[in-house]
PyMOL Python script that loads the backbone (N, CA, C, O; Angstrom):
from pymol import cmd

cmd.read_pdbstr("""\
ATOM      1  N   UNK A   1     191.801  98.241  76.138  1.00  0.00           N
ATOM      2  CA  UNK A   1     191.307  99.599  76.203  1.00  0.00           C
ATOM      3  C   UNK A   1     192.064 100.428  75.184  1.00  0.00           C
ATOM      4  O   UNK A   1     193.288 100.310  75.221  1.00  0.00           O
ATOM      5  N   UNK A   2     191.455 101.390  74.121  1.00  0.00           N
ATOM      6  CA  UNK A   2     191.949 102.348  73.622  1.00  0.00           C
ATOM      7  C   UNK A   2     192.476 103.115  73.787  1.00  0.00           C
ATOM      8  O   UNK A   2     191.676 103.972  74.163  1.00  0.00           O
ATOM      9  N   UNK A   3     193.872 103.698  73.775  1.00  0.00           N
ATOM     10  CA  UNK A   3     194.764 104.429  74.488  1.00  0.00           C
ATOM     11  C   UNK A   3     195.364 105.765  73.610  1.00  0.00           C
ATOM     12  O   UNK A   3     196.310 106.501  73.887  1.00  0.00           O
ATOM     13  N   UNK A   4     194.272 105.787  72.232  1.00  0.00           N
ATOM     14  CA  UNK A   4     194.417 107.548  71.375  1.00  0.00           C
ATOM     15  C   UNK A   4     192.958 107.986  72.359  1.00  0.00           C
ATOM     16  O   UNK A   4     192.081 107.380  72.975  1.00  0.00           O
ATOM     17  N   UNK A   5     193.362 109.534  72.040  1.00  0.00           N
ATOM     18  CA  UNK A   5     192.300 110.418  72.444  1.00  0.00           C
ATOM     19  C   UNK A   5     190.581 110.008  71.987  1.00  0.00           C
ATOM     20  O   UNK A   5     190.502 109.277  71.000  1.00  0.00           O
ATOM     21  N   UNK A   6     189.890 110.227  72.322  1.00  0.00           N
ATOM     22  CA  UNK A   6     188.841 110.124  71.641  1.00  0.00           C
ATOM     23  C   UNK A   6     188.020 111.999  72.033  1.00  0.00           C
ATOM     24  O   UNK A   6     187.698 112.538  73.092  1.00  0.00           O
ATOM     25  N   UNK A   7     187.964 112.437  70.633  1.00  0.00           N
ATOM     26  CA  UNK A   7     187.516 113.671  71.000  1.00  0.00           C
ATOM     27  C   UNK A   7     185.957 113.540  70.687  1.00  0.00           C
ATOM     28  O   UNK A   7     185.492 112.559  70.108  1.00  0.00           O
ATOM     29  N   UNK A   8     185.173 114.654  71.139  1.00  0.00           N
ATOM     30  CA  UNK A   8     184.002 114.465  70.838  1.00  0.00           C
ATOM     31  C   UNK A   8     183.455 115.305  69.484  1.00  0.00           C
ATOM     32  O   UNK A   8     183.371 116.482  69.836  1.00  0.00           O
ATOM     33  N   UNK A   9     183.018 115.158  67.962  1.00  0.00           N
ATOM     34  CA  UNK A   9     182.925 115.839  67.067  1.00  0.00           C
ATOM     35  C   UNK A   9     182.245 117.119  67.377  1.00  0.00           C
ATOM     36  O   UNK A   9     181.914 117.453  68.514  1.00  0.00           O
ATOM     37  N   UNK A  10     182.039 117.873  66.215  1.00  0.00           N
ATOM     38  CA  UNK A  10     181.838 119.256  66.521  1.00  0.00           C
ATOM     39  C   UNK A  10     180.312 119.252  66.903  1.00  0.00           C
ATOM     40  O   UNK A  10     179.868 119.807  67.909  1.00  0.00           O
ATOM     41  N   UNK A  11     179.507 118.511  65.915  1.00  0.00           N
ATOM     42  CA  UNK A  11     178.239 118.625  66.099  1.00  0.00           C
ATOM     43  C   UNK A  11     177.607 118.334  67.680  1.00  0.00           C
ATOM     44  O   UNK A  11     176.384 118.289  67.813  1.00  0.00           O
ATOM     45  N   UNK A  12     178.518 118.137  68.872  1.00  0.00           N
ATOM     46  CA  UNK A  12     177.879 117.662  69.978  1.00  0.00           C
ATOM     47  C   UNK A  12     178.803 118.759  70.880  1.00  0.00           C
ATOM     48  O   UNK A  12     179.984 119.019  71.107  1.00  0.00           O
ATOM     49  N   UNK A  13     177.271 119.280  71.280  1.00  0.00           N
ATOM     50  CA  UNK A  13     177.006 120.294  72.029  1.00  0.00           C
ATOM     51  C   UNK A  13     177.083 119.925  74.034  1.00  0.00           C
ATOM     52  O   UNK A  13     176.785 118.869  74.591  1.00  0.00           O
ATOM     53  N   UNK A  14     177.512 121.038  74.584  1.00  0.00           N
ATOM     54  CA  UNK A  14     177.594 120.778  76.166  1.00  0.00           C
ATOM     55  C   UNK A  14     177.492 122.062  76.723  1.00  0.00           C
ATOM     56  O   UNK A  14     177.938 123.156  76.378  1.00  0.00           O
ATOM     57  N   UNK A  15     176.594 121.565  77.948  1.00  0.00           N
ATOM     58  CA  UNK A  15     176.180 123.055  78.867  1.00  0.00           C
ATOM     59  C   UNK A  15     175.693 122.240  80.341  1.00  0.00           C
ATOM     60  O   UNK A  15     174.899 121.338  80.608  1.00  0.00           O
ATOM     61  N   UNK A  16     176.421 122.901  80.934  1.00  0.00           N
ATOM     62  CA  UNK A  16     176.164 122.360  82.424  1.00  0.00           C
ATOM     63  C   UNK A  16     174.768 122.983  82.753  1.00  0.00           C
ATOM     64  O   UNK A  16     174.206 123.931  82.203  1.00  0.00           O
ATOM     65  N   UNK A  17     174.323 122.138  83.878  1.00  0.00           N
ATOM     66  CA  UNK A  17     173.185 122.634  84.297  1.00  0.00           C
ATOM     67  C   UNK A  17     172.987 122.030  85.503  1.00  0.00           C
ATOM     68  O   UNK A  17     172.952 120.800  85.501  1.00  0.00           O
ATOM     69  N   UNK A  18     172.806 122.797  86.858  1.00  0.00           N
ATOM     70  CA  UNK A  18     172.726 121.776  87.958  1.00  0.00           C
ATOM     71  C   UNK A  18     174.093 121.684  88.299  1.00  0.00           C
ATOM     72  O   UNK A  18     175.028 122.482  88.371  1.00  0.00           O
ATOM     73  N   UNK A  19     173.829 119.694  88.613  1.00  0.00           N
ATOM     74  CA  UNK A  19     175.031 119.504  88.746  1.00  0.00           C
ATOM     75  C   UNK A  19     175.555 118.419  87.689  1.00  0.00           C
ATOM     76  O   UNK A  19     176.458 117.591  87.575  1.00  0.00           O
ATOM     77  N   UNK A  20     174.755 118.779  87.177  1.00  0.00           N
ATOM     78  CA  UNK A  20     174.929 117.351  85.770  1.00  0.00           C
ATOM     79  C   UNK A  20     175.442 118.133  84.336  1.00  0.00           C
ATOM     80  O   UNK A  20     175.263 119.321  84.072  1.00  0.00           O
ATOM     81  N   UNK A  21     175.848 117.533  83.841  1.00  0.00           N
ATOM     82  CA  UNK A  21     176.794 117.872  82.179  1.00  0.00           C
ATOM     83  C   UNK A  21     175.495 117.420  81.097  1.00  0.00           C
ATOM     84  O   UNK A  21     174.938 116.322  81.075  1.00  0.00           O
ATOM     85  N   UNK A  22     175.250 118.408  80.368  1.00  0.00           N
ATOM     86  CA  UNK A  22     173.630 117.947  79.369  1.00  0.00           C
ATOM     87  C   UNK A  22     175.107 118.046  77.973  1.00  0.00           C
ATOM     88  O   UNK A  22     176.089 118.779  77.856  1.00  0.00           O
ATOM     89  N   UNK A  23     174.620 117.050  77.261  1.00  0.00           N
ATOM     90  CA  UNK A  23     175.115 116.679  75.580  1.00  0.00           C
ATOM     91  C   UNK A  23     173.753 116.750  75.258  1.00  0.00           C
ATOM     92  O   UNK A  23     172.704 116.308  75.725  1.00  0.00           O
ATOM     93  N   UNK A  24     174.257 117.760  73.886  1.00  0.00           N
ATOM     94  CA  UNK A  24     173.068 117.855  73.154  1.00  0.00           C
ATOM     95  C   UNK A  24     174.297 117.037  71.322  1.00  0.00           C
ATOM     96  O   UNK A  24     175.321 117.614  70.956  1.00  0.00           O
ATOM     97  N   UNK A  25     173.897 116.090  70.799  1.00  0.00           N
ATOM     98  CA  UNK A  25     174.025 115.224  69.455  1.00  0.00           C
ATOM     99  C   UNK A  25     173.208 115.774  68.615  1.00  0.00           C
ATOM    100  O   UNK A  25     172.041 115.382  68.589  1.00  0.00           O
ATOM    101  N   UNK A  26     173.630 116.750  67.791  1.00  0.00           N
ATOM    102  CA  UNK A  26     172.649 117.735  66.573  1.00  0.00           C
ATOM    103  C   UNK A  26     172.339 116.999  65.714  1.00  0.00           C
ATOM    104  O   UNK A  26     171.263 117.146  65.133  1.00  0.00           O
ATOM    105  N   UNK A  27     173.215 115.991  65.397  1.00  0.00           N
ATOM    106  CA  UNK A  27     173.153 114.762  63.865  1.00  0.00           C
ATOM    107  C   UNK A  27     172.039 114.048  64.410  1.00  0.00           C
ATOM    108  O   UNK A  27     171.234 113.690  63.550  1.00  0.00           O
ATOM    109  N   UNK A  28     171.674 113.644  65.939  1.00  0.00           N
ATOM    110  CA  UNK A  28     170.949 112.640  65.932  1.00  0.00           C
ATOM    111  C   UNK A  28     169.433 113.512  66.522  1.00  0.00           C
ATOM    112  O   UNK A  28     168.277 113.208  66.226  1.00  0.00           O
ATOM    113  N   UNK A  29     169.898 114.691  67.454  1.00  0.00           N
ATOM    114  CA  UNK A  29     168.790 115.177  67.923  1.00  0.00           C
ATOM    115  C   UNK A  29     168.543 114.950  69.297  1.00  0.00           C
ATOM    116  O   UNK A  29     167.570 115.398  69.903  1.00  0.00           O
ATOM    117  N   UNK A  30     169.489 114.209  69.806  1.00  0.00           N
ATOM    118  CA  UNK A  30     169.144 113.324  71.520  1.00  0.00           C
ATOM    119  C   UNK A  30     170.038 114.169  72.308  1.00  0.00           C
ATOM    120  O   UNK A  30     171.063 114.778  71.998  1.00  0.00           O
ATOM    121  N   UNK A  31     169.280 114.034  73.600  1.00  0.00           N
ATOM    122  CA  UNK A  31     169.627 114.809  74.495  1.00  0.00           C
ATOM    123  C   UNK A  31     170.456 113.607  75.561  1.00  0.00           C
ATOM    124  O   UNK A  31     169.988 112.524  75.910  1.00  0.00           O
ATOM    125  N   UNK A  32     171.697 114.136  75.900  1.00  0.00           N
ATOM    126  CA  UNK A  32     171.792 113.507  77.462  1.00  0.00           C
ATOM    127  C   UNK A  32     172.765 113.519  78.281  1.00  0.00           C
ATOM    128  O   UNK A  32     173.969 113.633  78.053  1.00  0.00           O
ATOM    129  N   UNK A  33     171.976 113.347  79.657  1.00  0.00           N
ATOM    130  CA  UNK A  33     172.460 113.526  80.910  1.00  0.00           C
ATOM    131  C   UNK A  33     173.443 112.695  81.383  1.00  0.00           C
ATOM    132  O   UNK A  33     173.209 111.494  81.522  1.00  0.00           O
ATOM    133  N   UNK A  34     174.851 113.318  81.732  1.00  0.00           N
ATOM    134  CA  UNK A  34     175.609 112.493  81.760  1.00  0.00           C
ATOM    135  C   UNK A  34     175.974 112.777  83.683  1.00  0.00           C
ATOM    136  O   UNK A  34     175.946 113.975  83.967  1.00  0.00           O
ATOM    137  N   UNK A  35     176.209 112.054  84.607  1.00  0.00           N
ATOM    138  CA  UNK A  35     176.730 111.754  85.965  1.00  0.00           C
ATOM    139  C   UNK A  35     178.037 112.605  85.923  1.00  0.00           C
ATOM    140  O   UNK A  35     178.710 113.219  85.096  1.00  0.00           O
ATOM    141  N   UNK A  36     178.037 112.343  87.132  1.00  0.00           N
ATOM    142  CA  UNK A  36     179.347 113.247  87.416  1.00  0.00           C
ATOM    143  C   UNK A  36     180.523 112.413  87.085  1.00  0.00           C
ATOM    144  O   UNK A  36     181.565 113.051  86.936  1.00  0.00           O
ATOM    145  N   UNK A  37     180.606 110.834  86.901  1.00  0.00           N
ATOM    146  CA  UNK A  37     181.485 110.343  86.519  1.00  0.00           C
ATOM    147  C   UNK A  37     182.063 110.588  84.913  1.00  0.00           C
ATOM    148  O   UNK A  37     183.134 110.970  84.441  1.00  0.00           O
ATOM    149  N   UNK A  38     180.748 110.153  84.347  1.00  0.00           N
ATOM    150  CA  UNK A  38     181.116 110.336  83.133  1.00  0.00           C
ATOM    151  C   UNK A  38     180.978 111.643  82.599  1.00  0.00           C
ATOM    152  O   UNK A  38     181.164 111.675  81.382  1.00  0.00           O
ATOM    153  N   UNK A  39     180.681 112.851  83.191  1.00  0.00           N
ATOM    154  CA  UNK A  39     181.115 114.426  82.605  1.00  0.00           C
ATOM    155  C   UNK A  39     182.649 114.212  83.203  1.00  0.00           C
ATOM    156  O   UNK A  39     183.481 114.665  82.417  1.00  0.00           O
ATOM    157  N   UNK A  40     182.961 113.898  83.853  1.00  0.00           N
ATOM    158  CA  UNK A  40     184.524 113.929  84.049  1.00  0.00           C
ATOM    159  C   UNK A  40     185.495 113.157  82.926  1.00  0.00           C
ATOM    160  O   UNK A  40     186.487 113.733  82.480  1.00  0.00           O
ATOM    161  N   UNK A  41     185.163 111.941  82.549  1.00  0.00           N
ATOM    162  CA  UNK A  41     185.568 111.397  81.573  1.00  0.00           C
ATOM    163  C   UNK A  41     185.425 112.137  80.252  1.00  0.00           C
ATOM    164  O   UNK A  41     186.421 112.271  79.541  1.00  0.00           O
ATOM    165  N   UNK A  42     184.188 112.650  79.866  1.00  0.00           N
ATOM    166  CA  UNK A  42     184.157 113.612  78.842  1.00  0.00           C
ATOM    167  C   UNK A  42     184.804 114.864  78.875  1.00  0.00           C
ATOM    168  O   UNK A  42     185.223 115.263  77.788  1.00  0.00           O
ATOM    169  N   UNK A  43     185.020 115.703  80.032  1.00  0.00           N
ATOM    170  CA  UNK A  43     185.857 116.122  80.087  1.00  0.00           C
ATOM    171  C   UNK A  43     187.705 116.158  79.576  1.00  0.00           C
ATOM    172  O   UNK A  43     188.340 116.987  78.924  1.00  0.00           O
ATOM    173  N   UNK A  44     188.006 115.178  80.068  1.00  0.00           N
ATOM    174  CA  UNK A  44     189.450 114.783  80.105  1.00  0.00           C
ATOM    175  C   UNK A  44     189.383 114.468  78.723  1.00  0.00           C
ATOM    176  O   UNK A  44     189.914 115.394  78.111  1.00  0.00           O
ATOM    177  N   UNK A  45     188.851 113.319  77.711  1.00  0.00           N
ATOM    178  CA  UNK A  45     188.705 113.247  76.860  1.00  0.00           C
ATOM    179  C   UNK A  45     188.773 114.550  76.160  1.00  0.00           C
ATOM    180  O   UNK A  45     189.891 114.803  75.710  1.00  0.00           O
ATOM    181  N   UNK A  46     187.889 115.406  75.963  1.00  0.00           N
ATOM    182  CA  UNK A  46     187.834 116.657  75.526  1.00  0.00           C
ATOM    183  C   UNK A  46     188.844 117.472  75.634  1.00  0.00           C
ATOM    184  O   UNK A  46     189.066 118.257  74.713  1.00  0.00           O
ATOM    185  N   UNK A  47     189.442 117.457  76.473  1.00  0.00           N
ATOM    186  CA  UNK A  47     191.282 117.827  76.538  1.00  0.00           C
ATOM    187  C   UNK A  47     192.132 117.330  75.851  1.00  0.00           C
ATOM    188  O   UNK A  47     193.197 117.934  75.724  1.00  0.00           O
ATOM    189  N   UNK A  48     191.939 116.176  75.247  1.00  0.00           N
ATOM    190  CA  UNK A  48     192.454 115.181  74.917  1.00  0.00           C
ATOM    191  C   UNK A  48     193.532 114.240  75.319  1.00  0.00           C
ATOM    192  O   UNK A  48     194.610 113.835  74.883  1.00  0.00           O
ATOM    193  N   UNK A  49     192.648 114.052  76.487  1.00  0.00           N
ATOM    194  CA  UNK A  49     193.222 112.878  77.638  1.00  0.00           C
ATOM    195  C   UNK A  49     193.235 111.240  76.594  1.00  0.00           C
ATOM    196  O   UNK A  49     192.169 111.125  75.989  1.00  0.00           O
ATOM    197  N   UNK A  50     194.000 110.330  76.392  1.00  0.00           N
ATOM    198  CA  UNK A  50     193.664 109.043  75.914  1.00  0.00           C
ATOM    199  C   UNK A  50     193.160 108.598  77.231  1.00  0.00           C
ATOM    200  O   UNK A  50     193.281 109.192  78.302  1.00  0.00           O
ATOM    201  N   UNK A  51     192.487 107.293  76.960  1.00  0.00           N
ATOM    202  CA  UNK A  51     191.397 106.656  78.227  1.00  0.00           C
ATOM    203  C   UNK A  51     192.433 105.756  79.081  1.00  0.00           C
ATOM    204  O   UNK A  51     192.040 105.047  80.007  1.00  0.00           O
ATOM    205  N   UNK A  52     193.993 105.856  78.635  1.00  0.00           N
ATOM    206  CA  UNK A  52     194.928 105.358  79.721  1.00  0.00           C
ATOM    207  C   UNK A  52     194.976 106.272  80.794  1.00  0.00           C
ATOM    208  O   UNK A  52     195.012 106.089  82.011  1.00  0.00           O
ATOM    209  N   UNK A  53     194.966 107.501  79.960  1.00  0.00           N
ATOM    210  CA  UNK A  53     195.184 108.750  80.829  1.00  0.00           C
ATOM    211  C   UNK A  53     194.139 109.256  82.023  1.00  0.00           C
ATOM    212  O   UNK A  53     194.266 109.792  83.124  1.00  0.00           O
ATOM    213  N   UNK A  54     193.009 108.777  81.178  1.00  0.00           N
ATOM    214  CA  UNK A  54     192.048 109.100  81.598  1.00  0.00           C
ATOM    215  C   UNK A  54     191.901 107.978  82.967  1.00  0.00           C
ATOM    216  O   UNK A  54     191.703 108.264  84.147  1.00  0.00           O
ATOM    217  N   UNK A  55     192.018 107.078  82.546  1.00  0.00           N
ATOM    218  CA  UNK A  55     191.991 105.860  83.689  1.00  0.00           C
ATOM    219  C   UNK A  55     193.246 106.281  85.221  1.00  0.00           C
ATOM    220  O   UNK A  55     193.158 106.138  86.441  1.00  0.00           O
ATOM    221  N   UNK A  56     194.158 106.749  84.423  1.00  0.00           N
ATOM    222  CA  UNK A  56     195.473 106.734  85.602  1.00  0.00           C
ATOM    223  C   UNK A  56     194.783 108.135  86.466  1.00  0.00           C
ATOM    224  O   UNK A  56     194.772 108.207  87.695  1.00  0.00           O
ATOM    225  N   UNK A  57     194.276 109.106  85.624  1.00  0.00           N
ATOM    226  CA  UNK A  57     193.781 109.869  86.618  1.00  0.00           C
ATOM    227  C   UNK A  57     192.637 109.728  87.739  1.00  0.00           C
ATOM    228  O   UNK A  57     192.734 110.111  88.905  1.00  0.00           O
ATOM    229  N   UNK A  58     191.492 109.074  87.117  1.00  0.00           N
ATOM    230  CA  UNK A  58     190.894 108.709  87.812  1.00  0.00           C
ATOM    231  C   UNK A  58     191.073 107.763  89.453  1.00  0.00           C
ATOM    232  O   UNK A  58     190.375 107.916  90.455  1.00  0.00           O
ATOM    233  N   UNK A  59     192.122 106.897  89.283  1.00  0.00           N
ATOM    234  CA  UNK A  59     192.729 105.972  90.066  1.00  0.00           C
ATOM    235  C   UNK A  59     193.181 106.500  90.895  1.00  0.00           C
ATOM    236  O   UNK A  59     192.947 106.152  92.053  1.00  0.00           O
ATOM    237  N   UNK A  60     194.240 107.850  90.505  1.00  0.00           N
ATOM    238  CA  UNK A  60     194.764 109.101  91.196  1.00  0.00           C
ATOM    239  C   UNK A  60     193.885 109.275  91.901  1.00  0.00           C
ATOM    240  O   UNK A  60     194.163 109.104  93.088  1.00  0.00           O
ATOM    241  N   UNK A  61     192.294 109.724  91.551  1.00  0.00           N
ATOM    242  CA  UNK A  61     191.358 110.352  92.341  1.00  0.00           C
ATOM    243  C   UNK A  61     190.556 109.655  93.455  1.00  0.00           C
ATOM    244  O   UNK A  61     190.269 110.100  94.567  1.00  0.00           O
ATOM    245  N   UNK A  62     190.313 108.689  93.011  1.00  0.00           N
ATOM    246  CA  UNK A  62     189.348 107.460  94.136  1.00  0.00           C
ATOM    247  C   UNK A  62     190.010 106.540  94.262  1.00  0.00           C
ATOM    248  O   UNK A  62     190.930 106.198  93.518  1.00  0.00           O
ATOM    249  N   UNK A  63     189.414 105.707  95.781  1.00  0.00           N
ATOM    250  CA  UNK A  63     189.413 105.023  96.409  1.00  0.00           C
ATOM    251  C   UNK A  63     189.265 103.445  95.587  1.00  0.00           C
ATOM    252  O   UNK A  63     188.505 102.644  96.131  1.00  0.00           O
ATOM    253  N   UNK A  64     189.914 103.040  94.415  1.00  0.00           N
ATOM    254  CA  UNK A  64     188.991 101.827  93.355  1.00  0.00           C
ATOM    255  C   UNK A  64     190.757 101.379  93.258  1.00  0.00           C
ATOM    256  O   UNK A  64     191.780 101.980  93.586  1.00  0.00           O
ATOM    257  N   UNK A  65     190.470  99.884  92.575  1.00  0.00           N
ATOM    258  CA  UNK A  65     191.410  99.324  92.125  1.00  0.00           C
ATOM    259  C   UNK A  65     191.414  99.334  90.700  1.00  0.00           C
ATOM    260  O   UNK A  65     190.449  99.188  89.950  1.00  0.00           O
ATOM    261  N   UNK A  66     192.383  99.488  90.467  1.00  0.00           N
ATOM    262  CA  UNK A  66     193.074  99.660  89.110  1.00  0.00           C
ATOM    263  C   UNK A  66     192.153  99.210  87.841  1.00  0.00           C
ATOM    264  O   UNK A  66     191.799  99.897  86.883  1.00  0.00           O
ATOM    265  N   UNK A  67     191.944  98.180  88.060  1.00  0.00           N
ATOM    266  CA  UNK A  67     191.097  96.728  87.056  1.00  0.00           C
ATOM    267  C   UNK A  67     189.271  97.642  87.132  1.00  0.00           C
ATOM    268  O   UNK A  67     188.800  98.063  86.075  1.00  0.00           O
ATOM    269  N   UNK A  68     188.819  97.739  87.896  1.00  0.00           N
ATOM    270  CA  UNK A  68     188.081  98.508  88.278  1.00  0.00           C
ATOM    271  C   UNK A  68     187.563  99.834  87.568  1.00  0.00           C
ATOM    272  O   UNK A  68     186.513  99.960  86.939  1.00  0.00           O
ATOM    273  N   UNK A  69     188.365 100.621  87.767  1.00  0.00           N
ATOM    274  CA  UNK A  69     188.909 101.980  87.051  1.00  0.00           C
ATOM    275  C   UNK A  69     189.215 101.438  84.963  1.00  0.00           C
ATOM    276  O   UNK A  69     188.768 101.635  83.832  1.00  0.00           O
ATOM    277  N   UNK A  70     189.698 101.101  85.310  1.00  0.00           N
ATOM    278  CA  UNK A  70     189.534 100.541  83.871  1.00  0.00           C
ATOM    279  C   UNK A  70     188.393 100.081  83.020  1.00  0.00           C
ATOM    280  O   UNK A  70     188.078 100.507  81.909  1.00  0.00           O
ATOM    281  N   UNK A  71     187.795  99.085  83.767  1.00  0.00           N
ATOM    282  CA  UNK A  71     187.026  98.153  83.142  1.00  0.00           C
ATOM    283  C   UNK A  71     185.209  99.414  83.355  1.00  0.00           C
ATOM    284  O   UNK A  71     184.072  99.283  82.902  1.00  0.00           O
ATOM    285  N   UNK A  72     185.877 100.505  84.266  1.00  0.00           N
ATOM    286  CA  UNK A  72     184.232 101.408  84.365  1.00  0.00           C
ATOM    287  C   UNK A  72     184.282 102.455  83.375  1.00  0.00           C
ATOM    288  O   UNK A  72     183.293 103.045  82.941  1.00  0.00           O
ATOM    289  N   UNK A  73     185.626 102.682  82.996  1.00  0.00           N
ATOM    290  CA  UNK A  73     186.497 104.056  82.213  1.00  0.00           C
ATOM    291  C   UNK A  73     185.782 103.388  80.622  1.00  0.00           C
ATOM    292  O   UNK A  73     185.076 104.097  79.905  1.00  0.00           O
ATOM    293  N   UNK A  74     186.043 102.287  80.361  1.00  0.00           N
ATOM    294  CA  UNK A  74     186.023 101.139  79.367  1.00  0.00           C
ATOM    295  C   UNK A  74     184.551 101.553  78.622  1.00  0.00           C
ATOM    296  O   UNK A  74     184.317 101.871  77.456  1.00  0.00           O
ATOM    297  N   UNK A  75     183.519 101.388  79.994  1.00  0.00           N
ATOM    298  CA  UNK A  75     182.227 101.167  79.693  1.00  0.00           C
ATOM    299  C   UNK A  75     181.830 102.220  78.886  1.00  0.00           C
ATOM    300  O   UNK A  75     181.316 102.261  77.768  1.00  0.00           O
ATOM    301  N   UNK A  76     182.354 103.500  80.097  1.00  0.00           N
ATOM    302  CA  UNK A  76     181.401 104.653  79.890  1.00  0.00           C
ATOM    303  C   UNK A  76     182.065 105.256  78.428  1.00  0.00           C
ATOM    304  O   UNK A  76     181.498 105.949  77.584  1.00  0.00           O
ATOM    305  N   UNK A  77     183.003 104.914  78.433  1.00  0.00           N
ATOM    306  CA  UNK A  77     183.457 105.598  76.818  1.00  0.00           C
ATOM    307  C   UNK A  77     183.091 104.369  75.375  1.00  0.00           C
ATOM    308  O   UNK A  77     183.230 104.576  74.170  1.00  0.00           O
ATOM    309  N   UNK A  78     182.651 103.245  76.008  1.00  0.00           N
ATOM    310  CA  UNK A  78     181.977 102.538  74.887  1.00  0.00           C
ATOM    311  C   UNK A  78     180.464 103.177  74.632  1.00  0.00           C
ATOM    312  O   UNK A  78     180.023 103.467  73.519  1.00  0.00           O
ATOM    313  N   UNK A  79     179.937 103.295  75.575  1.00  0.00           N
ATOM    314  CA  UNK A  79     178.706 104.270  75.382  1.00  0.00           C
ATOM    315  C   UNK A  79     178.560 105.508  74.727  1.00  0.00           C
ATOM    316  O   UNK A  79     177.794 105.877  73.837  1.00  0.00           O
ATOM    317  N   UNK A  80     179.677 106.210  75.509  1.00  0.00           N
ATOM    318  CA  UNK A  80     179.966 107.594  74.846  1.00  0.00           C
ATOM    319  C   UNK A  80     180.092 107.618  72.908  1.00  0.00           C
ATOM    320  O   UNK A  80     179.598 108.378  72.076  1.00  0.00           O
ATOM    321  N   UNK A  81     180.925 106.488  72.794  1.00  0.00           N
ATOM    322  CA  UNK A  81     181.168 106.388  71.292  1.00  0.00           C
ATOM    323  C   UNK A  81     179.891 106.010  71.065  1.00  0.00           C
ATOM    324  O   UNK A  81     179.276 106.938  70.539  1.00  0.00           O
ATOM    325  N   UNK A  82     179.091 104.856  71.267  1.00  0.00           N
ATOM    326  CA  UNK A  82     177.819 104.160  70.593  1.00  0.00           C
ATOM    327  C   UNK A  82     176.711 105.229  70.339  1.00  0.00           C
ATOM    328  O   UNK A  82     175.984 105.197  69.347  1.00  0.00           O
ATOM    329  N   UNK A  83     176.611 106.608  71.758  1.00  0.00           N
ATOM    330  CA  UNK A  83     175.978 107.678  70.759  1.00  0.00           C
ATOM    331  C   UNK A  83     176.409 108.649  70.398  1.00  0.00           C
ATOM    332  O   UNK A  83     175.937 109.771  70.582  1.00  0.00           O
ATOM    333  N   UNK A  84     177.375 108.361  69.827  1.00  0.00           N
ATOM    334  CA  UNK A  84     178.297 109.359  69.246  1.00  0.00           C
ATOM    335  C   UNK A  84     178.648 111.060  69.324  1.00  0.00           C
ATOM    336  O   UNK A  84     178.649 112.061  68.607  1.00  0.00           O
ATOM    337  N   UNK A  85     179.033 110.480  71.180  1.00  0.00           N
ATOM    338  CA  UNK A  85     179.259 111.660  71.563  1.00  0.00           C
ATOM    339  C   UNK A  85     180.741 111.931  71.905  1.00  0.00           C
ATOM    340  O   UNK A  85     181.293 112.723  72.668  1.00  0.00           O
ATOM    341  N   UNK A  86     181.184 110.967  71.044  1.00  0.00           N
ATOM    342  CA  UNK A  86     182.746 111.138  71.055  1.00  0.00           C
ATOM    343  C   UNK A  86     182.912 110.227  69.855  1.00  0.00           C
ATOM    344  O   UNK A  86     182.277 109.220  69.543  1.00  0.00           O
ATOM    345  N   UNK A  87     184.121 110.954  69.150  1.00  0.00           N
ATOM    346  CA  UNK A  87     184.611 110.200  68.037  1.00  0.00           C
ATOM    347  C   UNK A  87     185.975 109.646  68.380  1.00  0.00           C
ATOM    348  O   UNK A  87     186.536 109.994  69.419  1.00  0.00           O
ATOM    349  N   UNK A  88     186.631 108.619  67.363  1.00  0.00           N
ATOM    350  CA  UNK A  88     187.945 108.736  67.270  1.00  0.00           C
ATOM    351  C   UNK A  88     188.047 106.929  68.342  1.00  0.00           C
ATOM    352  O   UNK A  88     189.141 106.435  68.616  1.00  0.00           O
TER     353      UNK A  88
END
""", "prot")
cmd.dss("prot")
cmd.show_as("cartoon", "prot")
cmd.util.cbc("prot")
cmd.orient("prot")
């Protein structure tokens, strides 16, 4: 797991709505809806949490094992990068 920050570039836009976190990607034009898990991860990230950090907090927060927390922290920020709604 990557353990620098990953921030999200300028061009990607965020506005809550509901109860869900909307990314708007200006370079690409796509819209999307991110869960309450992963607006939290984007969050922290966006603070510039590294995804160790990000992981130890999470673990802090729920009921999951470690390996777990990791390997879901892992996913959602491989995604996050693939539409490049986080750089770095």
């Amino acid at each position: 797991m990557k353990t620098s920050p990953a921030n999200p570039p300028p061009d990607v836009l965020a506005q809550y709505t509901g109860g869900s976190l909307i990314l708007l990607n200006l370079k690409t034009d796509r819209i999307h809806e991110l869960n309450s898990t992963a607006a939290a991860l984007w969050e922290l990230l966006v603070a510039g949490a590294s995804l160790e950090d990000a992981a130890a907090e999470f673990h802090r927060q729920y009921v999951v094992s470690e390996e777990e927390v990791r390997a879901e922290i892992g996913m959602i920020a491989a995604q996050l990068h693939s539409e490049g709604l986080v750089a770095g």
